[in-house]
N, CA, C and O atoms as a GROMACS GRO file, in nm:
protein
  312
    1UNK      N    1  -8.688   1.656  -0.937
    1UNK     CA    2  -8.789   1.732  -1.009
    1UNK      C    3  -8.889   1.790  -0.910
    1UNK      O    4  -8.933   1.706  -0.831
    2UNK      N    5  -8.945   1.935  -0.892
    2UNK     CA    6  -9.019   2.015  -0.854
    2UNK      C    7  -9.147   1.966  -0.851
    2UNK      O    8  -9.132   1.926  -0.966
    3UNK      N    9  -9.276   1.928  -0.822
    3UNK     CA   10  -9.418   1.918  -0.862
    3UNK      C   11  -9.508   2.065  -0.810
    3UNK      O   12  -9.467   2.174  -0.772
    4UNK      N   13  -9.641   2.012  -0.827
    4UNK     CA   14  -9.740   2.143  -0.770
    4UNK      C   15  -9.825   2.024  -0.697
    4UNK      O   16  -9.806   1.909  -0.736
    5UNK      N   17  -9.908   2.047  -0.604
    5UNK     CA   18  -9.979   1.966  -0.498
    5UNK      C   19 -10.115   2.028  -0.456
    5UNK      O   20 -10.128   2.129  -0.387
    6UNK      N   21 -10.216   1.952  -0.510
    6UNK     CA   22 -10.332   1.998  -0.464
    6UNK      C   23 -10.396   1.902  -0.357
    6UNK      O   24 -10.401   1.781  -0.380
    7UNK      N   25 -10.440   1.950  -0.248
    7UNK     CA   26 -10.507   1.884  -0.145
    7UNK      C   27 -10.675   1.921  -0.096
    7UNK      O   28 -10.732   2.029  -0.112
    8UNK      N   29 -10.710   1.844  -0.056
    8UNK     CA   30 -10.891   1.899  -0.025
    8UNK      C   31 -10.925   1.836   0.108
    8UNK      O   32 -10.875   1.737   0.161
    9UNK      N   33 -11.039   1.931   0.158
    9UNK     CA   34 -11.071   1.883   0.298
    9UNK      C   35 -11.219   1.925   0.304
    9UNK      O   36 -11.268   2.032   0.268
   10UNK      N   37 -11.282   1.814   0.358
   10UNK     CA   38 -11.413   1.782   0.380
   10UNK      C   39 -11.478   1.850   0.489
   10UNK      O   40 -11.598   1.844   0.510
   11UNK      N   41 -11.387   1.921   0.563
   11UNK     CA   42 -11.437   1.941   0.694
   11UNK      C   43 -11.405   2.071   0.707
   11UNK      O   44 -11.350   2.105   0.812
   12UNK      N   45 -11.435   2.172   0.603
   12UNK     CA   46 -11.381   2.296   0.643
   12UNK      C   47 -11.220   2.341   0.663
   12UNK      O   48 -11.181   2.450   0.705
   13UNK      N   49 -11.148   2.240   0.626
   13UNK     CA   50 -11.028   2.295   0.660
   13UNK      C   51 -10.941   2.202   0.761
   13UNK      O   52 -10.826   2.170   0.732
   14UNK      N   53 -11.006   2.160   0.884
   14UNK     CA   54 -10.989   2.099   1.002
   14UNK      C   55 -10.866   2.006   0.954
   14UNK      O   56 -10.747   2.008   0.983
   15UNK      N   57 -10.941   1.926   0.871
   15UNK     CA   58 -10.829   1.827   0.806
   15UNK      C   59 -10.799   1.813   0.646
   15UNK      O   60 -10.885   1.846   0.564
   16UNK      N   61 -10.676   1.762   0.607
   16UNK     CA   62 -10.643   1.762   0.435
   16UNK      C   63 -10.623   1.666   0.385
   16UNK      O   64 -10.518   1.610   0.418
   17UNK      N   65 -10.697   1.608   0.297
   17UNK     CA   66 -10.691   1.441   0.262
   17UNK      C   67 -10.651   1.475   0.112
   17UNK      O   68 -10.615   1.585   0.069
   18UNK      N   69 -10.668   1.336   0.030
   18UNK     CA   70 -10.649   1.321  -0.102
   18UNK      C   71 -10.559   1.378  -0.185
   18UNK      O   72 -10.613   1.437  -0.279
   19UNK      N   73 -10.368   1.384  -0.184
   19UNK     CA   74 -10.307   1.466  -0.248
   19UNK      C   75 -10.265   1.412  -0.321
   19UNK      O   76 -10.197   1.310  -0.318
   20UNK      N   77 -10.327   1.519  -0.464
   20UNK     CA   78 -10.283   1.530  -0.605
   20UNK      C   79 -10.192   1.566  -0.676
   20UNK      O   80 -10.185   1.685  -0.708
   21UNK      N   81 -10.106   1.479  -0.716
   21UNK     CA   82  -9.931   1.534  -0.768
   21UNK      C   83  -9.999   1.605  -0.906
   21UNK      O   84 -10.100   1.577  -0.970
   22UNK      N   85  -9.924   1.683  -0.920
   22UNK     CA   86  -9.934   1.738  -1.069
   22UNK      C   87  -9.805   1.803  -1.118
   22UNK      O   88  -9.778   1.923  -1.119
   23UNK      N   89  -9.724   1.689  -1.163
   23UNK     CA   90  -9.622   1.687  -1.202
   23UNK      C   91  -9.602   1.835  -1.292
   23UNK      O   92  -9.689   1.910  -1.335
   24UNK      N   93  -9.463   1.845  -1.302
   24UNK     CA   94  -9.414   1.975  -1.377
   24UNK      C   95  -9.386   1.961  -1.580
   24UNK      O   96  -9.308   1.867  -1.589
   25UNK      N   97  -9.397   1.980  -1.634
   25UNK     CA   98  -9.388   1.931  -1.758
   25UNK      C   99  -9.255   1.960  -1.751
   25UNK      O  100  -9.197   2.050  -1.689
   26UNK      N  101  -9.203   1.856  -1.836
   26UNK     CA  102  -9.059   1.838  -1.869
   26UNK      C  103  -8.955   1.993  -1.867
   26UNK      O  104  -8.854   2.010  -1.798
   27UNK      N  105  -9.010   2.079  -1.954
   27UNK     CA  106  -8.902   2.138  -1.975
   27UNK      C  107  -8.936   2.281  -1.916
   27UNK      O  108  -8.875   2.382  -1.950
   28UNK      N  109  -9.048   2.280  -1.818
   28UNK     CA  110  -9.059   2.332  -1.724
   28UNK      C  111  -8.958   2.289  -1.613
   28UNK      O  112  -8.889   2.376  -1.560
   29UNK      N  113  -8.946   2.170  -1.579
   29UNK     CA  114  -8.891   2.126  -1.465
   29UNK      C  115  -8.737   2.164  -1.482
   29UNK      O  116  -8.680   2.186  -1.376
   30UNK      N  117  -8.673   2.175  -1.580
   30UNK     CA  118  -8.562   2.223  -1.634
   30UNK      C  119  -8.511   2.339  -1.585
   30UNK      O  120  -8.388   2.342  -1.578
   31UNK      N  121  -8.585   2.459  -1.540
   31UNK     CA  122  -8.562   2.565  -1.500
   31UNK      C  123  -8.524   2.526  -1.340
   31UNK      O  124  -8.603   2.550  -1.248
   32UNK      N  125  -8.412   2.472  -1.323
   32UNK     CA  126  -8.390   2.530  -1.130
   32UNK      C  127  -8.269   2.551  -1.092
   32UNK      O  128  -8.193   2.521  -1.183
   33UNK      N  129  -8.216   2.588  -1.002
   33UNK     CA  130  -8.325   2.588  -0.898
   33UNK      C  131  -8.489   2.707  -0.943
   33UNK      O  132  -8.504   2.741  -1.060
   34UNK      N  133  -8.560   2.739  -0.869
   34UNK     CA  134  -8.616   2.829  -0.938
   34UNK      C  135  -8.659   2.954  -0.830
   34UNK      O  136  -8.624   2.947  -0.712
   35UNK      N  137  -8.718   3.038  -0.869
   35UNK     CA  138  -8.733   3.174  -0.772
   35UNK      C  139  -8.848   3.209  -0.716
   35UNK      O  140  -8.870   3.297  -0.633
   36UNK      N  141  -8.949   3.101  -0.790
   36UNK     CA  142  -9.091   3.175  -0.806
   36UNK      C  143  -9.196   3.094  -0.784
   36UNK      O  144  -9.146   2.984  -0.808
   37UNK      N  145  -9.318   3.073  -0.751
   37UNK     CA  146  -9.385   2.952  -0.716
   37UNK      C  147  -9.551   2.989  -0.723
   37UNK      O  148  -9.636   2.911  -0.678
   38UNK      N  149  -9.591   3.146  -0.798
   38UNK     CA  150  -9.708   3.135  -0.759
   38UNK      C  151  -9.831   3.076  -0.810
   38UNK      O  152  -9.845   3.027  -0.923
   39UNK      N  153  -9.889   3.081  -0.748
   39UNK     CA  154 -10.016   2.946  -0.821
   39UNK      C  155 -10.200   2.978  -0.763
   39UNK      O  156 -10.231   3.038  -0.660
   40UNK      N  157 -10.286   2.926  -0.852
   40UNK     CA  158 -10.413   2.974  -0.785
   40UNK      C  159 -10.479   2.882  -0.846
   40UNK      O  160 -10.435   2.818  -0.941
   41UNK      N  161 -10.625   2.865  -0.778
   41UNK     CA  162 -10.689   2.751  -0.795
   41UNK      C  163 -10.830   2.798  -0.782
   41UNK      O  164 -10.875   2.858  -0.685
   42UNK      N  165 -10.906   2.759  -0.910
   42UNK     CA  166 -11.056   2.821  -0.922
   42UNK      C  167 -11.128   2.699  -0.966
   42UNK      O  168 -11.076   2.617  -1.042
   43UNK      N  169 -11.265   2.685  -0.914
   43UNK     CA  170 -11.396   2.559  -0.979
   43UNK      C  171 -11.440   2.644  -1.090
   43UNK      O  172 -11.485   2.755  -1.064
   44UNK      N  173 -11.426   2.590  -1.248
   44UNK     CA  174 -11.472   2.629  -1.328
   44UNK      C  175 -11.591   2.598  -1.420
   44UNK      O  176 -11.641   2.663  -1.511
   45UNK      N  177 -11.635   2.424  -1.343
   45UNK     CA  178 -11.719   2.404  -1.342
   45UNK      C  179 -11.743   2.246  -1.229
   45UNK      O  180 -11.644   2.214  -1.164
   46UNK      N  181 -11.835   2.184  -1.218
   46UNK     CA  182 -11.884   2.142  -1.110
   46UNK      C  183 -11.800   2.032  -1.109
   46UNK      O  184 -11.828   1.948  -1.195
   47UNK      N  185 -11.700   2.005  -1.035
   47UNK     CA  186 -11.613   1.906  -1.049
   47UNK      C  187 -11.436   1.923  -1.092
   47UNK      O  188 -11.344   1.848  -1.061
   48UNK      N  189 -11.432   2.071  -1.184
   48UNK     CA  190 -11.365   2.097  -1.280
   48UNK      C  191 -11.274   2.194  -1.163
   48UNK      O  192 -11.321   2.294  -1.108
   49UNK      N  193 -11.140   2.143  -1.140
   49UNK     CA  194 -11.004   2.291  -1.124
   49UNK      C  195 -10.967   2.325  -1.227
   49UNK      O  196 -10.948   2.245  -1.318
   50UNK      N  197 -10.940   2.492  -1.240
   50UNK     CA  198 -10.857   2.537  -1.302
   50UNK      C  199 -10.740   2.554  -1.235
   50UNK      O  200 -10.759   2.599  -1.122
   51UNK      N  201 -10.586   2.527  -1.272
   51UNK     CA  202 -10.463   2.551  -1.180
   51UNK      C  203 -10.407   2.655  -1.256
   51UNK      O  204 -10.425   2.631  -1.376
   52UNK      N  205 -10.356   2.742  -1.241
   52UNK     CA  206 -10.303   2.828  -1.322
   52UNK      C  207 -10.166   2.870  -1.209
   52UNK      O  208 -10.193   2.923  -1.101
   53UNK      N  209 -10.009   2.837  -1.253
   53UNK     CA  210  -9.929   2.854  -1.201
   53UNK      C  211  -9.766   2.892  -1.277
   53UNK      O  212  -9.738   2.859  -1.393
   54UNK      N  213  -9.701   2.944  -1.213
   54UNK     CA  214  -9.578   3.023  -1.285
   54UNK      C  215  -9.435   2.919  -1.190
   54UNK      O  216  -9.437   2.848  -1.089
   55UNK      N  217  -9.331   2.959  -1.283
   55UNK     CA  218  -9.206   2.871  -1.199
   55UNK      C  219  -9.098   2.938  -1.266
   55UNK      O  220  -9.085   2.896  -1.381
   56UNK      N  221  -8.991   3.054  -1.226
   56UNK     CA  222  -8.933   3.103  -1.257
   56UNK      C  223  -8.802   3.066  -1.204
   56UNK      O  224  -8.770   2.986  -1.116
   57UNK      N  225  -8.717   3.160  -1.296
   57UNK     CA  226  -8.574   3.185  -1.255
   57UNK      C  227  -8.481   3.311  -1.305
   57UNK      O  228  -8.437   3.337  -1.417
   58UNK      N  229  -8.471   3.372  -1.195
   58UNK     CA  230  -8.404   3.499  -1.244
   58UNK      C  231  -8.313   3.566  -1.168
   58UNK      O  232  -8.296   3.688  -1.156
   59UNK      N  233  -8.242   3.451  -1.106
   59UNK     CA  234  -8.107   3.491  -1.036
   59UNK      C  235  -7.947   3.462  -1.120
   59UNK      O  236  -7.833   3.483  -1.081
   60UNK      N  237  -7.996   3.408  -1.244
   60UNK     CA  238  -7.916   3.391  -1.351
   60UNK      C  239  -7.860   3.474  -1.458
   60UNK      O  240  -7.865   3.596  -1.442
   61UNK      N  241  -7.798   3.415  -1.586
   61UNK     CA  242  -7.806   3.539  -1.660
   61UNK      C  243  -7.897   3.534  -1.740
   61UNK      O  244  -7.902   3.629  -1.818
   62UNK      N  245  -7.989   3.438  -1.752
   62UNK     CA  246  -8.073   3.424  -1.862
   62UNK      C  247  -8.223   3.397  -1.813
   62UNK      O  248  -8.257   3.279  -1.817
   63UNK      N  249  -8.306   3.479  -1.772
   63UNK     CA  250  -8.404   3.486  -1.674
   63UNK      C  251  -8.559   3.416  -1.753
   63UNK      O  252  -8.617   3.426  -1.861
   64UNK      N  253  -8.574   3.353  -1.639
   64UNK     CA  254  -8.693   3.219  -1.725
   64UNK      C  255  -8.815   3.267  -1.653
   64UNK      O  256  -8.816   3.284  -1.531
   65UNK      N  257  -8.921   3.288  -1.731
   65UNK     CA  258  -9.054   3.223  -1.667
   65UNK      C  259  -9.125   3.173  -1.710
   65UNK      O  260  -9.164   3.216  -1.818
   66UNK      N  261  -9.184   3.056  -1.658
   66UNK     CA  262  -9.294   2.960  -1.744
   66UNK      C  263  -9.422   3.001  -1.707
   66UNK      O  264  -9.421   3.058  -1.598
   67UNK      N  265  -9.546   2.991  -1.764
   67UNK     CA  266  -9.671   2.977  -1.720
   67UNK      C  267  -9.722   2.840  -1.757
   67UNK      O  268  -9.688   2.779  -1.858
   68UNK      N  269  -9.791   2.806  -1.683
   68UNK     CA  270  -9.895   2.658  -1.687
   68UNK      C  271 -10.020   2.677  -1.642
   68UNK      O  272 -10.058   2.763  -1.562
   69UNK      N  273 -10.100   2.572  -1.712
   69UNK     CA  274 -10.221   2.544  -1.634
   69UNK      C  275 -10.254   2.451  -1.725
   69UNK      O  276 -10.224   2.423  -1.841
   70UNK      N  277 -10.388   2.376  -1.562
   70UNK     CA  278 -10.372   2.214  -1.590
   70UNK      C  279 -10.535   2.258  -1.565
   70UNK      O  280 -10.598   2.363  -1.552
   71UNK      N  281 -10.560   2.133  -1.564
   71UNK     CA  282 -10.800   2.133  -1.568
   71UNK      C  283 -10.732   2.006  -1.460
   71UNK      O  284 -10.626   1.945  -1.478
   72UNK      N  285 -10.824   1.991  -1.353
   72UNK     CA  286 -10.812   1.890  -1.225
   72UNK      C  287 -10.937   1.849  -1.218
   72UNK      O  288 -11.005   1.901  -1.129
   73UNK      N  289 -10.997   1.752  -1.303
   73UNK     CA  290 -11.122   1.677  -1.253
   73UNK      C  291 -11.171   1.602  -1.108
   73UNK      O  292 -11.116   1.493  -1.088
   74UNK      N  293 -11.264   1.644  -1.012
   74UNK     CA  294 -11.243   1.622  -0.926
   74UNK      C  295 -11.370   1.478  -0.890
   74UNK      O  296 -11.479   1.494  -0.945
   75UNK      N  297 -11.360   1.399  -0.839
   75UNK     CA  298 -11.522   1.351  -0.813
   75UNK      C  299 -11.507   1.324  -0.620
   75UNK      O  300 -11.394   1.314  -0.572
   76UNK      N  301 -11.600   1.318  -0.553
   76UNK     CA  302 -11.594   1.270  -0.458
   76UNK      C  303 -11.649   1.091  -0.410
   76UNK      O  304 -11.735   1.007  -0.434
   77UNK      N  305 -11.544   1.113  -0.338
   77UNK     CA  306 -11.514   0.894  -0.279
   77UNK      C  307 -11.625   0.936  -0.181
   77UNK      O  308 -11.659   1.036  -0.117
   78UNK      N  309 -11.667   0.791  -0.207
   78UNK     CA  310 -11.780   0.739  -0.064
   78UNK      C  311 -11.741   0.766   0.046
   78UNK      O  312 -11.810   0.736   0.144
   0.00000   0.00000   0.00000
């Protein structure tokens, strides 16, 4: 099964800690292999991701695309 992966870094970038699986919903994950992967990531409010991402297939005869999006509550560790 496929996931989506969010990671964060404290330091500008330098380094990437804390990765967040965010599994594929079932019958999303169903579609593969797949063709397509794009995805974007916005603070919608103080703490709050929006993920908004697609997972296609259209090298077949029956051409799939899903849309998703998930809310990623975030807090920061000591």
């Amino acid at each position: 099964m496929q996931n989506y992966y969010v990671v964060f870094s404290r330091d500008r970038g330098e380094t990437w800690t804390d990765l967040t699986v965010m599994p594929l919903e079932t019958y999303a994950a169903m579609i593969y292999p797949s063709d397509t992967w794009y995805s974007s990531l916005r603070e919608i409010a103080p703490g709050v991701l929006l993920v908004v991402y697609d997972y296609g297939a259209f090298e077949r005869d029956w051409p799939v695309r899903y849309l998703g999006a998930r809310e990623v509550h975030v807090t920061a560790a000591p």
